[in-house]
C-alpha positions in Angstrom: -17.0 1.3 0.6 -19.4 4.2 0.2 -17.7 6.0 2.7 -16.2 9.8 3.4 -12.8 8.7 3.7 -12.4 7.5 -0.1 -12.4 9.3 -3.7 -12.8 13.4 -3.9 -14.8 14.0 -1.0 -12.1 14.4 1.0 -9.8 15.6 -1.2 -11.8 18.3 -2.1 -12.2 19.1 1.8 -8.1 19.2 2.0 -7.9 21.2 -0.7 -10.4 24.2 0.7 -8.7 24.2 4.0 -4.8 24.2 1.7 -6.4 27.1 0.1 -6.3 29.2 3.4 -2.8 27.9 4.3 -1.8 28.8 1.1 -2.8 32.5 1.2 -0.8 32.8 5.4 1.9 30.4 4.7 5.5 31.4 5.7 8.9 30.1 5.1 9.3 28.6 8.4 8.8 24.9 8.7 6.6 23.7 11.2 4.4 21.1 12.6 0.9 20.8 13.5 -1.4 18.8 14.7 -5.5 18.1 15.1 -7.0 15.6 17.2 -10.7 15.2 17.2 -14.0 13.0 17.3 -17.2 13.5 15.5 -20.2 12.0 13.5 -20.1 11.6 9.5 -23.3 10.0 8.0 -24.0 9.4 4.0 -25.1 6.9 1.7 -23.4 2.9 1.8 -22.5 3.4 -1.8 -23.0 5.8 -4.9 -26.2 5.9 -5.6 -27.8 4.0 -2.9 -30.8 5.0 -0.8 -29.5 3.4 2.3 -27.9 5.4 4.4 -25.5 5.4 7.4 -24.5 7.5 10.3 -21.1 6.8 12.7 -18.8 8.3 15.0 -15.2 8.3 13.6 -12.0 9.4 15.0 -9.9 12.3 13.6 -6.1 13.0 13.8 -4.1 15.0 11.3 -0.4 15.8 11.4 1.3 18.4 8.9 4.8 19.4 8.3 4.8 23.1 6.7 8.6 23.5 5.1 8.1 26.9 3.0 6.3 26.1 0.0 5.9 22.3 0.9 2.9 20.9 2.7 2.8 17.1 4.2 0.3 15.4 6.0 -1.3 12.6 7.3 -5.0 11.8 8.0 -6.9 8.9 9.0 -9.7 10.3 6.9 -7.8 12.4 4.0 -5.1 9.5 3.7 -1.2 10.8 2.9 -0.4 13.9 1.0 2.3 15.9 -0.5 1.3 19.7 -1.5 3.6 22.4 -3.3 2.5 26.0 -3.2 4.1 28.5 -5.2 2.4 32.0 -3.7 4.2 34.0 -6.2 2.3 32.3 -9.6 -0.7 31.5 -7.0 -0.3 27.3 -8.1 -0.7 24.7 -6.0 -0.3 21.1 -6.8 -1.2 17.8 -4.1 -0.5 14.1 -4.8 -3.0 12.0 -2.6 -3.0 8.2 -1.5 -5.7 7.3 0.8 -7.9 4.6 1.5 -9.8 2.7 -1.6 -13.5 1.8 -1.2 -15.5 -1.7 -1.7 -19.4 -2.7 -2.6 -20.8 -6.1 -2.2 -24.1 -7.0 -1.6 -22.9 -8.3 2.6 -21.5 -5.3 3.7 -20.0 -2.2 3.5 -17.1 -0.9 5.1 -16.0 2.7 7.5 -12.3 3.2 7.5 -11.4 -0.4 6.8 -14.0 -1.4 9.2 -16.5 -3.9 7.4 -20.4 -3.2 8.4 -23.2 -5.3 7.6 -25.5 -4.2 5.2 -29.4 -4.0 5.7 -31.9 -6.3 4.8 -33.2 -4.2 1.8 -29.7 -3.3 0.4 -28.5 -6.7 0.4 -31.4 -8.3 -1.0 -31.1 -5.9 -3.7 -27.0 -6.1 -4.6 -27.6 -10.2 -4.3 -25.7 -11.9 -7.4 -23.8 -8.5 -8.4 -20.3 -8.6 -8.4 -18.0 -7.8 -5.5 -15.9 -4.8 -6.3 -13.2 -3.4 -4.3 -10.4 -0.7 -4.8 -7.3 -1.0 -2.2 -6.0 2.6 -2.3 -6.7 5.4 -4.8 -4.1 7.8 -6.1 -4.7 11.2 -7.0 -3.1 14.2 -8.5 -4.8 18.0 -8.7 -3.3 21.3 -10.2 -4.6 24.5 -8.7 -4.3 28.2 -9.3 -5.4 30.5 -7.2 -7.1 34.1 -8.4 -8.9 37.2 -6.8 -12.0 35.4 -7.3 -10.9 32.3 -5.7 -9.3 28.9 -6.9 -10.1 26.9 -10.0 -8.2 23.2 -10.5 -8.1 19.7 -12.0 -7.6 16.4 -10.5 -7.2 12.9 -11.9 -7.9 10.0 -9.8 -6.2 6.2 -10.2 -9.1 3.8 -9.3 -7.6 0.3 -9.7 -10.8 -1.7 -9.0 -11.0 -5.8 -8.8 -14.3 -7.4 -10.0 -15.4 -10.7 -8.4 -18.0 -12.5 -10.0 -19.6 -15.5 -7.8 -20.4 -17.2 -11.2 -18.5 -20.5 -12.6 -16.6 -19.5 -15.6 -16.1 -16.1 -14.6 -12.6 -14.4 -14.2 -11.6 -12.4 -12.4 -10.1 -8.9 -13.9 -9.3 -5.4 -12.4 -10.3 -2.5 -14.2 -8.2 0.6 -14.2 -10.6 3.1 -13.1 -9.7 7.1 -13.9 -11.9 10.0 -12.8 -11.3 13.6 -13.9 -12.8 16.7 -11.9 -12.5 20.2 -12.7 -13.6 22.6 -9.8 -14.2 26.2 -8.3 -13.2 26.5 -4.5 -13.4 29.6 -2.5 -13.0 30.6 1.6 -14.4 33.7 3.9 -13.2 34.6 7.1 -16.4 35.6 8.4 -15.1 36.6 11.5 -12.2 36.0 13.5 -13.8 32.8 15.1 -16.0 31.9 11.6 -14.7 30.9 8.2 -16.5 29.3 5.2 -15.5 28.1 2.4 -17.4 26.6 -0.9 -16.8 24.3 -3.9 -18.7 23.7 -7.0 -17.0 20.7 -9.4 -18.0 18.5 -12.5 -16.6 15.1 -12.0 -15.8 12.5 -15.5 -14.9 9.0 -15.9 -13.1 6.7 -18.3 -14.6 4.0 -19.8 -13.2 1.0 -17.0 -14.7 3.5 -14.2 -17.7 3.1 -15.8 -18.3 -0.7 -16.7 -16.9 -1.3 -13.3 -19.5 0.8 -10.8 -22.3 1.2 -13.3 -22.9 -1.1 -15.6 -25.1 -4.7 -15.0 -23.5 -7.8 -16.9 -25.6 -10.2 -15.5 -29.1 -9.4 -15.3 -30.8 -10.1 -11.2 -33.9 -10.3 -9.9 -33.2 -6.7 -8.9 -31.4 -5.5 -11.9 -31.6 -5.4 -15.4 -28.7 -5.4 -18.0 -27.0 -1.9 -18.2 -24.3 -0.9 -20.3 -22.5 2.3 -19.0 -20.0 4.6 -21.1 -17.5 6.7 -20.3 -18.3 10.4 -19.7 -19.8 12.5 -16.8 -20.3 11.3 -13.4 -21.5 13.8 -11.2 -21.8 17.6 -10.0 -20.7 18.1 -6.9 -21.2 21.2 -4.4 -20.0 21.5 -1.2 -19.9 23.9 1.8 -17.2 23.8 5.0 -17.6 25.7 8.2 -15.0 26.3 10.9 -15.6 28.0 14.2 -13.2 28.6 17.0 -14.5 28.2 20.1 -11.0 29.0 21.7 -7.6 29.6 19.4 -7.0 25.7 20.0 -10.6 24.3 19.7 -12.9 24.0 17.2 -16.0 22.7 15.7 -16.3 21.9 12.0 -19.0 20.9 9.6 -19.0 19.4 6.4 -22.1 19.2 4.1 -21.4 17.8 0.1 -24.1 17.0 -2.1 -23.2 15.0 -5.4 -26.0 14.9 -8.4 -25.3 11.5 -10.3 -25.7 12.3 -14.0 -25.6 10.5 -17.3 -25.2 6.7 -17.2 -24.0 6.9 -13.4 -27.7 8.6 -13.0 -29.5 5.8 -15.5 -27.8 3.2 -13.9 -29.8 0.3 -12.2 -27.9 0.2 -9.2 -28.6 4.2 -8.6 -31.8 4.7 -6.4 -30.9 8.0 -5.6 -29.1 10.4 -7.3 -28.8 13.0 -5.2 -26.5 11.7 -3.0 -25.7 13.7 0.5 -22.9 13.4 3.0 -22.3 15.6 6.1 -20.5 15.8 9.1 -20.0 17.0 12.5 -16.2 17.2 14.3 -15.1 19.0 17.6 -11.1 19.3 16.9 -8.1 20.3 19.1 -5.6 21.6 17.1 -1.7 21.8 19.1 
């Protein structure tokens, strides 16, 4: 699945909007919750030139107990985060929803969508891969200038191979991201925030999403190597319409580089995803 729910993208959302909550966090514990509806749109898979837009639901529920954060998404998956004010760390362990590519479909929150034409014409006798959940962890530390972190990424991926004599395998897939976030309260009803990161990956990462084993009449044979992945930069606004309601957007753009950019299966690698959401928060 090429979608916004899966990987860093909204991770790395969470972790601008943690930010805030970790600068006017108290020792109280207390709930909270966002319901909401918008429009996401960005490409079926990394480094595809097909592109989709769809509505999506949103609901969020955190538990604030004094330097503990937990919560639940539909998009950002299940997360613990620990937030020491006094050192300025924060630290988040992530599960949330893994991602698939085959050349029939693709899938939006679990929901499997037919690919077009053109896409599946072109991903015709590649191999069907598909990680069930991803597990993440990320250190943070937050300074005058903003906050700077690292997060590694578990990316358990199963290869399926509609050829006789092939086996199937999973390969252990591990990214690495370092990254510069910051936020602005622009105004008592406007707040934006901004991330910058350099994303790596291990060799399986790589053989797994980028490289070609069997040559296609759309691909040629491709041999990718662990190193970078991508740059990513991102930009979040928030704007209260009341102190309950809100509309956010999303914009992250991720420039595919190295072997993930040389890749055969990469049409496009400046890769764009953005978003639209009206929220109620109670």
């Amino acid at each position: 699945m090429g979608n916004i729910c899966n990987s860093m993208k909204m991770i790395l959302f969470t972790a601008l909007i943690t930010l805030g909550l970790m600068v006017t966090a108290s020792a109280e514990s207390n709930w909270n919750f966002t319901l909401g509806a918008g429009v996401y749109g960005e490409g079926v898979y990394k480094g595809s030139d097909d592109y989709y837009v769809t509505p999506l639901p949103a609901f969020k529920a955190t538990y604030l107990s004094g330097q503990f954060l937990y919560s639940f998404s539909i998009l950002e998956g299940i997360s613990a985060t620990y937030m020491n004010q006094k050192y300025g760390l924060m630290s988040t362990i992530n599960v949330n929803f893994g991602y698939k590519r085959d050349s029939e479909e693709f899938s939006v929150v679990g929901v499997p969508v037919k690919h077009s034409d053109k896409t599946s014409r072109f991903l015709e006798g590649t191999p069907n891969l598909e990680t069930p959940a991803t597990i993440s962890f990320s250190l943070d530390y937050l300074t005058q200038a903003g906050m700077i972190g690292i997060n590694i990424a578990y990316h358990p991926t199963k290869m399926e191979y509609d050829r006789n004599g092939y086996e199937d395998n999973t390969r252990h897939g591990v990214v690495y991201s370092i990254r510069y976030m910051n936020q602005y309260q622009i105004s008592k009803r406007l707040s934006v925030a901004g991330l910058a990161g350099l994303e790596f990956m291990n060799k399986d990462y790589a053989r797994a999403w980028y490289s070609v084993d069997y040559e296609t009449e759309s691909l040629s044979l491709f041999k990718a190597d662990a190193g970078l992945q991508d740059f990513q930069a991102a930009v979040q606004f928030n704007y209260l319409l009341t102190k309950q309601i809100g509309i956010t957007i999303d914009w992250l753009n991720t420039f595919l580089l190295a072997d993930a950019k040389d890749s055969p299966y990469t049409l496009e690698s400046h890769q764009q995803t953005a978003g639209l959401q009206l929220f109620y928060n109670f």
